[in-house]
N, C-alpha and C positions, 0 to 999 in steps of 0.2 A: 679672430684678429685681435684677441684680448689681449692689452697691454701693448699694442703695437707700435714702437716709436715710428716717426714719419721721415719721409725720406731723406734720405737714398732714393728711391721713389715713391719712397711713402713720405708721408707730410711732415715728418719732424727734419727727415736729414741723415743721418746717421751716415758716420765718415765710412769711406771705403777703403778697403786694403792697400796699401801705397807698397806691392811688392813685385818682386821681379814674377816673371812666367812660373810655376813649379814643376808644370807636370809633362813637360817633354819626356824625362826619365823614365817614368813609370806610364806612357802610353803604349800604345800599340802601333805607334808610327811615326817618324819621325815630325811630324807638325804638330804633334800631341792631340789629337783626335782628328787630323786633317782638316777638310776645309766642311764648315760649320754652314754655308751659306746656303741659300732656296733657292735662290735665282739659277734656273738653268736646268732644278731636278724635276723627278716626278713627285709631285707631293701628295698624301693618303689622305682622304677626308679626313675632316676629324670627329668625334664620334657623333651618331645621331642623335640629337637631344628628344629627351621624353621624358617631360616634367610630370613629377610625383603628387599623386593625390594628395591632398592634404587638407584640412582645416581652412574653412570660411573665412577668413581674414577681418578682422572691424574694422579696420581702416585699407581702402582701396590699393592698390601699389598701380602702376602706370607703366605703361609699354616705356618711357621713355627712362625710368629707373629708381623711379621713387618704390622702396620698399614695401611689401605687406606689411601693414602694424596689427600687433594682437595686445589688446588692453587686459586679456583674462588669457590664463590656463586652456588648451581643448580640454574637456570631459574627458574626450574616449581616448583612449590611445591605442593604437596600434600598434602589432605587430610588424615590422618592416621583414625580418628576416625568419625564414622558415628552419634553419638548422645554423650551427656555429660555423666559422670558417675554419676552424681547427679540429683535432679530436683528442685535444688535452694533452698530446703528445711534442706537437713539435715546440718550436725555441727561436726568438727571433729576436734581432738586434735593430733596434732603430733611436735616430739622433734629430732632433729638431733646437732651434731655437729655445730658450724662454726669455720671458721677464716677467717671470714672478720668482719667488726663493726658490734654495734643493727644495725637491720632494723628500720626506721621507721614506727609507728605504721599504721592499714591498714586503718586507716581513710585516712592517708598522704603518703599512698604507692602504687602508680597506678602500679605497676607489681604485687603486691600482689593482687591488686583490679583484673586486668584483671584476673589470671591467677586461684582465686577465681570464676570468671562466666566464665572461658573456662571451669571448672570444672563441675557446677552445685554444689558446697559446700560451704561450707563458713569452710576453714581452718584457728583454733587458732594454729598456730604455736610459739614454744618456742623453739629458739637456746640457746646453751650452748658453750662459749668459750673456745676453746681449754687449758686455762689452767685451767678451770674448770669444765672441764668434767667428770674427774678421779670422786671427790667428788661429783660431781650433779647426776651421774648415779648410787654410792654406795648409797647415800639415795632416789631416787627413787624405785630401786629392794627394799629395805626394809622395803620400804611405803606401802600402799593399794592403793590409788591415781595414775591408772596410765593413761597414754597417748594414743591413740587408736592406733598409730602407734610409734615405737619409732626404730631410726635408732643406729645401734653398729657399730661406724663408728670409723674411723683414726686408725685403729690396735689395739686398747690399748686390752690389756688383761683385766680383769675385775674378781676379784674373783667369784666362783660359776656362770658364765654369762649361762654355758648351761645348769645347773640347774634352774636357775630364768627362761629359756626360756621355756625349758618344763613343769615347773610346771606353768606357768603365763602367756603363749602364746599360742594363737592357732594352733593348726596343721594342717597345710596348704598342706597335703599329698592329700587328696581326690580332691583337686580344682586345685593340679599344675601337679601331677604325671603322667610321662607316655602322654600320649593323651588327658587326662583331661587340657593340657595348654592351647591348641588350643581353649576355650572361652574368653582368655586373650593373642588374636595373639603378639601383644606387647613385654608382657611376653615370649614369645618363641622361641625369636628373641636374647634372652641374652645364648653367648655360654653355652654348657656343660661345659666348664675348668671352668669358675664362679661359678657356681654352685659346682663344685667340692671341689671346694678353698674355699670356705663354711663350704662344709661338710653337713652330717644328724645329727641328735641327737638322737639318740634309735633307727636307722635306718628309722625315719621318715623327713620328712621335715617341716621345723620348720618357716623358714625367705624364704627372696629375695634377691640374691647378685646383686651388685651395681658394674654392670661391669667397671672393665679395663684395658688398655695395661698389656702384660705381660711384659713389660720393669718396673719395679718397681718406680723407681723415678730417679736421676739425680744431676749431681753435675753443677748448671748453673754458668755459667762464663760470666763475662765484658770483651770479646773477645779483645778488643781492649786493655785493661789492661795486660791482660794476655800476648798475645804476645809480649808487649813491656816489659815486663821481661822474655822473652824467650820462651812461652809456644810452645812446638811442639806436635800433637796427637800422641799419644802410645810412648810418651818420655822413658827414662827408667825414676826408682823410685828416683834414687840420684838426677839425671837431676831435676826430679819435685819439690824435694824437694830443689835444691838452688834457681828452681823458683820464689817457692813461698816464699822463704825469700827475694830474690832483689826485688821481687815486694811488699813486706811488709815495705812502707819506709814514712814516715814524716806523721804518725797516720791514714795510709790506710793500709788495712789488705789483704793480699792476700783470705785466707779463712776465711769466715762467721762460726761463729758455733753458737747455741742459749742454752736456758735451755732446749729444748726438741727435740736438732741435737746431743748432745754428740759426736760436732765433726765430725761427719759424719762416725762414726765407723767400718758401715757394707759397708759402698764402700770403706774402706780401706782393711779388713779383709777380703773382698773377692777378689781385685785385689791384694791380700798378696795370695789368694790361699785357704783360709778357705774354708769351707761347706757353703751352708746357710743356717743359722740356726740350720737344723736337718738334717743330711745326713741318710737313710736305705738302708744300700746294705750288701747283705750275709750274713742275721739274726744276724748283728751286728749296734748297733746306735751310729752314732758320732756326738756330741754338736759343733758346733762355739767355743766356749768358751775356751775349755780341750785342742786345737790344736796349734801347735810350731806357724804357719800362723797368729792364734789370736793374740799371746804373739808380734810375728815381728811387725804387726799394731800399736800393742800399743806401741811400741816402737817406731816407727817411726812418730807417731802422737804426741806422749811425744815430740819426738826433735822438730816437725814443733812449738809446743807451746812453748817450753823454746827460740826456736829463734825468734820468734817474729811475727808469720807469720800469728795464727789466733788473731781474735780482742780480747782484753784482757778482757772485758766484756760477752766472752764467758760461762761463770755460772753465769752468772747472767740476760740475755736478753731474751725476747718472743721471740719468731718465728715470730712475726708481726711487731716487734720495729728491726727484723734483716733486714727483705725483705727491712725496710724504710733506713735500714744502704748498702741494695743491691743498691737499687733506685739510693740512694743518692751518690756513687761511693765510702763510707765509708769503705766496703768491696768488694771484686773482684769476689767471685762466695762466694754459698753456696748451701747445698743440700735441696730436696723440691720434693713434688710430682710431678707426671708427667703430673698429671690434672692441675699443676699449670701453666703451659707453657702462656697462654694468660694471665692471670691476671699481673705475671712477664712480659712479652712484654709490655704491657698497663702499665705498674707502671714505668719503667726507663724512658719513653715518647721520645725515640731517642735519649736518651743521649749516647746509648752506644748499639753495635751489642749483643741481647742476643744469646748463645751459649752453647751446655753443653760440658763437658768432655768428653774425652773418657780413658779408665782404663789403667794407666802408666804398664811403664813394671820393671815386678821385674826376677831377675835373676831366672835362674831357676823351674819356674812358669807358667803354663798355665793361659793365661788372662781368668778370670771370672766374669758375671756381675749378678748380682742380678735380678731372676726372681719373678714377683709379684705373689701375692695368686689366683689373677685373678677379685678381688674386691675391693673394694676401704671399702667397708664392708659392713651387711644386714641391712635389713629392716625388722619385727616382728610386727603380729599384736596383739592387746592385746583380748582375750579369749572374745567372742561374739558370739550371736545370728548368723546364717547359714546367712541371711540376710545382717548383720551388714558387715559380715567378706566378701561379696560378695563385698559389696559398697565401701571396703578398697581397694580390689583386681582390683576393675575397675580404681579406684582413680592412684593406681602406674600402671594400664596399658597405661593410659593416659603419666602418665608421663613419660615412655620408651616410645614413639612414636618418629620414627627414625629418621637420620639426611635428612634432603630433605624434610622433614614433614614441613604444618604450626603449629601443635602441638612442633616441637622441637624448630624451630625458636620463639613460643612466652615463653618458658621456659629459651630459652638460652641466647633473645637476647632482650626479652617483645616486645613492642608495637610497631608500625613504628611509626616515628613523635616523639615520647615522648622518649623513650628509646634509639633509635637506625634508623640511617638513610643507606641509601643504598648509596656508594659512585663511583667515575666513575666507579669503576671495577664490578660493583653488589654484594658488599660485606656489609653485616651488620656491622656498625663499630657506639660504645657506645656513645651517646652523654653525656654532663657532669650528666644529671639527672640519666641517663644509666649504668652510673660507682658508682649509691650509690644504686637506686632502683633497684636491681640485683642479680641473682642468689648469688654473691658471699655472700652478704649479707644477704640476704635470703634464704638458700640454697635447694630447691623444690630436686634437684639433687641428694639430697644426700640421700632424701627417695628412687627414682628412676631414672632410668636415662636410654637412647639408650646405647648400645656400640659404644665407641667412634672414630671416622677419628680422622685422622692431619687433622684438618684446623684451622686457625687461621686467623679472617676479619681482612683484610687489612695488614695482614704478609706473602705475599705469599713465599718471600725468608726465611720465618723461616720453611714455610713447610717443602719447600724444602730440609734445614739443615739439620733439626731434621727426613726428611725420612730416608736421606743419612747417618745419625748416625744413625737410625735403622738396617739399611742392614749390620752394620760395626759389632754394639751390640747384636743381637737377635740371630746370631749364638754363642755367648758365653753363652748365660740363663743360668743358673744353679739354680732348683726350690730348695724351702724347702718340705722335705717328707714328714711333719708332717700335712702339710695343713688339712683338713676333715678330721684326724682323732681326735678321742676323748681321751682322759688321766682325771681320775678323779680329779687323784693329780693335774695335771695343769690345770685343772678346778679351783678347790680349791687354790692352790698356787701359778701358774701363774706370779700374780698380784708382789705377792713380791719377787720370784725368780727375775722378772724382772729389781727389784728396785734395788736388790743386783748386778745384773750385772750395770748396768747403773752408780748407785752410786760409783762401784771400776772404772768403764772408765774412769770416771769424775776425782776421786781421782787420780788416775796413770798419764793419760793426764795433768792433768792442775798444776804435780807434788807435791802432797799434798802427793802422798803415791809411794813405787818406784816401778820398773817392778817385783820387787821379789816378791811384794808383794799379786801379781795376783796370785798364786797358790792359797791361804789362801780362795779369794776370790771366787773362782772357785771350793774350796772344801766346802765351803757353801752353794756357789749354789747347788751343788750337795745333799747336805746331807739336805737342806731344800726341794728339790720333783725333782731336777733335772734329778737323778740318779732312783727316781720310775717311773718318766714320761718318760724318757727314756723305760725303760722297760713297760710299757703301751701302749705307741706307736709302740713298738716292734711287739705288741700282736694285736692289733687293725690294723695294715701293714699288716701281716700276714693273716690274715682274710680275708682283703678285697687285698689280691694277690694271 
């Protein structure tokens, strides 16, 4: 999940495609994948979970989702995989996400090199930067040109995504369902909630979810910044809020926001008390949006912005020119995914304790934090030969091989010697080549990946932290209901429902338009698919309850 801006569904936000449908054209039907929905079909288990032996854990993890933490290195590692998934011969194309730089190309890329003959393939890979993802992925669904594997990462909604799927993706029901995983032990090893958080598409299964915490993302703090302008954990909300304006003082900014954090909205909104997202209880659906808890947030994010607390380049900066304004002690925390945690460690280089929040307290209010979908997002193969689609499936089995594996360690950490050296503590920690030639930059993870420990090489006191804020956060989770189910409308409309909300935060927050003016905005939403998709998810809940 390294480097992962938050939502879209994930915690920062990140705006969605504000475009018309594309792919009726190039479907195979006139609906452009027809109808997407569960309600009504047969639906295929999904695959049997059989979690992988692994390494004693220092720190417990908890049925209800607090993470295993590993303060040290395992000793031994293991072998996961008994033969390569290729035989040097074949040639495959795959497309995911980043947010880190290009890679360099594989002539000049020995992690790329290596991790190409751990394979037995020779991987063209082609990332897309986050803030070019929206439009790179609208014109590949509506090209013929496609990629053999193509990852639906960082949340974003996508217009028609699970019509393009089924009409333009293989269905991966016969090779994962049920007991059919157990040829891809790897694969069987990523919970049932992942897969859940997924979802089917016509009651089949379509993708691979790309396990992780179900702590969503996080609001990381300059610990040390922070408390010298007061910061106490579960402060109440005034408290935080004159926090972070005393600590907003001679062009350093308490809170970070970027073009695609909108502020950090949904860890306000829900430590305001909101739903996430989509609440179903008692054949009744409530939006985030429509609720008094919303309207409070943005109200109170409106004042932190008029007094001066987030950085004023807040509409107008990347999510990667933020982290450099994190780094660089320009701003004092910002929100971010939870796979981001080591890359944030390794980028501020000891200048400053990293730390995350924990959710202030509002009068009146049950604290509530933000549960994740259970993915960081899938993986899709593109329509092939029974053969073709087998060499894919071995491809991400490889690359789920789990942590304690020599397969995980040369994905996560490449080569010894070149990439990464073992330090007194037996910990893998990046050397300078290690911090460019690297998953972050190449992101192999983001096709596939183990489910993830707390460990962090050569952080053993952040484990530690961020265990101890699990145990504190994981009993507040609060999921989104909507997760796996299907809604046509917000198949179809999604994209720009989502732009409508984003665009009124933006406007309200950064005071272009006032708090009044949020009804307006929220009956747009509605009346563009909010209010159908609501009720499609009503019906599609029901079904599968």
């Amino acid at each position: 999940m390294s480097r992962r801006t938050l939502l879209r569904s994930i915690a920062v936000g990140g705006a969605a495609l504000a475009a018309p449908s594309l792919l009726t054209a190039c479907s195979t039907d006139s609906s452009g994948g027809g109808n997407v929905s569960n309600a009504g079909k047969k639906v295929v288990p999904w695959p049997k979970y059989t979690p992988a032996k692994g390494p004693t854990p220092d720190l417990a993890p908890t049925a209800e989702g607090v993470q295993p933490g590993y303060t040290k290195y395992p000793e031994d590692l293991v072998r996961a995989m008994a033969e390569k998934p290729g035989d040097g011969k074949q040639k495959i194309k795959v497309m995911t996400i980043t947010y880190g730089t290009p890679p360099k190309p594989v002539g000049d890329n020995k992690y790329w090199q290596a991790v190409n003959e751990a394979l037995g393939v020779e991987v063209e890979f082609t990332v897309v930067p986050d803030a070019d993802f929206r439009a790179k992925m609208s014109t590949l669904m509506s090209g013929d040109d496609l990629p053999d594997m193509i990852n639906f990462g960082g949340g974003y909604v996508l217009p028609r995504e699970s019509q393009f799927v089924k009409s333009r993706c293989a269905d991966l029901s016969d090779y994962l369902s049920g007991d059919a995983v157990n040829d891809y032990p790897n694969l069987a090893n990523i919970p049932t909630y992942a897969w859940e958080g997924m979802g089917h598409i016509a009651g089949r299964i379509y993708g691979l979810p790309i396990e992780r915490a179900k702590v969503q993302g996080a609001m990381f703090i300059n610990r040390e910044a922070f408390d010298k302008a007061g910061y106490k954990p579960g402060m109440s909300a005034p408290d935080f809020q004159a926090m972070a304006q005393e600590g907003s003082q001679g062009r350093k900014f308490t809170l970070g926001a970027s073009t695609v954090g909108f502020f950090g909205y949904l860890y306000h909104a829900m430590w305001h008390g909101a739903p996430n997202q989509w609440q179903i209880k008692g054949g009744k659906v409530t939006d985030m949006y429509g609720t008094d808890e919303f309207r409070a947030a943005l109200e109170y994010m409106a004042t932190m912005r008029k007094n001066g607390s987030y950085n004023p380049d807040a509409t107008s900066i990347s999510q990667v020119d933020l982290k450099t304004q994190f780094y660089n002690g320009t701003v004092r925390s910002m929100t971010d995914g939870w796979g981001a945690v080591i890359s944030n460690a390794q980028g501020i280089k000891d200048e400053f304790t990293l730390d995350v929040a924990e959710p202030y307290a509002v009068d009146g209010v049950t604290p509530v934090y933000q549960q994740n979908r259970g993915c960081f997002g899938y993986t899709v193969i593109k329509k092939a030969s029974k053969e073709r689609v087998k060499l894919m499936l071995r491809v991400l089995n490889w690359l789920a091989s789990p942590f304690g594996s020599k397969e995980y360690e040369l994905m996560h950490y490449g080569v010894e010697g070149t990439h990464f050296t073992y330090n007194k503590d037996g910990d893998p920690v990046a050397t300078s080549l290690g911090l460019v030639d690297s998953k972050t930059n190449l992101p192999f993870p983001y096709l596939m990946d183990a489910p993830q420990p707390l460990y962090f090489p050569g952080f053993p006191d952040l484990t530690e932290r961020l265990h101890a804020w699990e145990k504190k956060v994981v009993p507040l989770l609060v999921p989104d209901d909507h997760w796996g189910l299907m809604s046509d409308t917000y198949n179809r409309q999604g994209a720009s429902m989502q732009q409508i909300i984003e665009d009124g935060v933006t406007a309200i927050v950064s005071g272009r338009k006032k708090l009044s003016d949020w009804d307006a905005v929220h009956a747009k939403w509605q009346s563009q698919g909010g209010k159908r998709s609501a009720e499609e998810f009503l019906k599609e809940y029901e079904a599968a309850h």
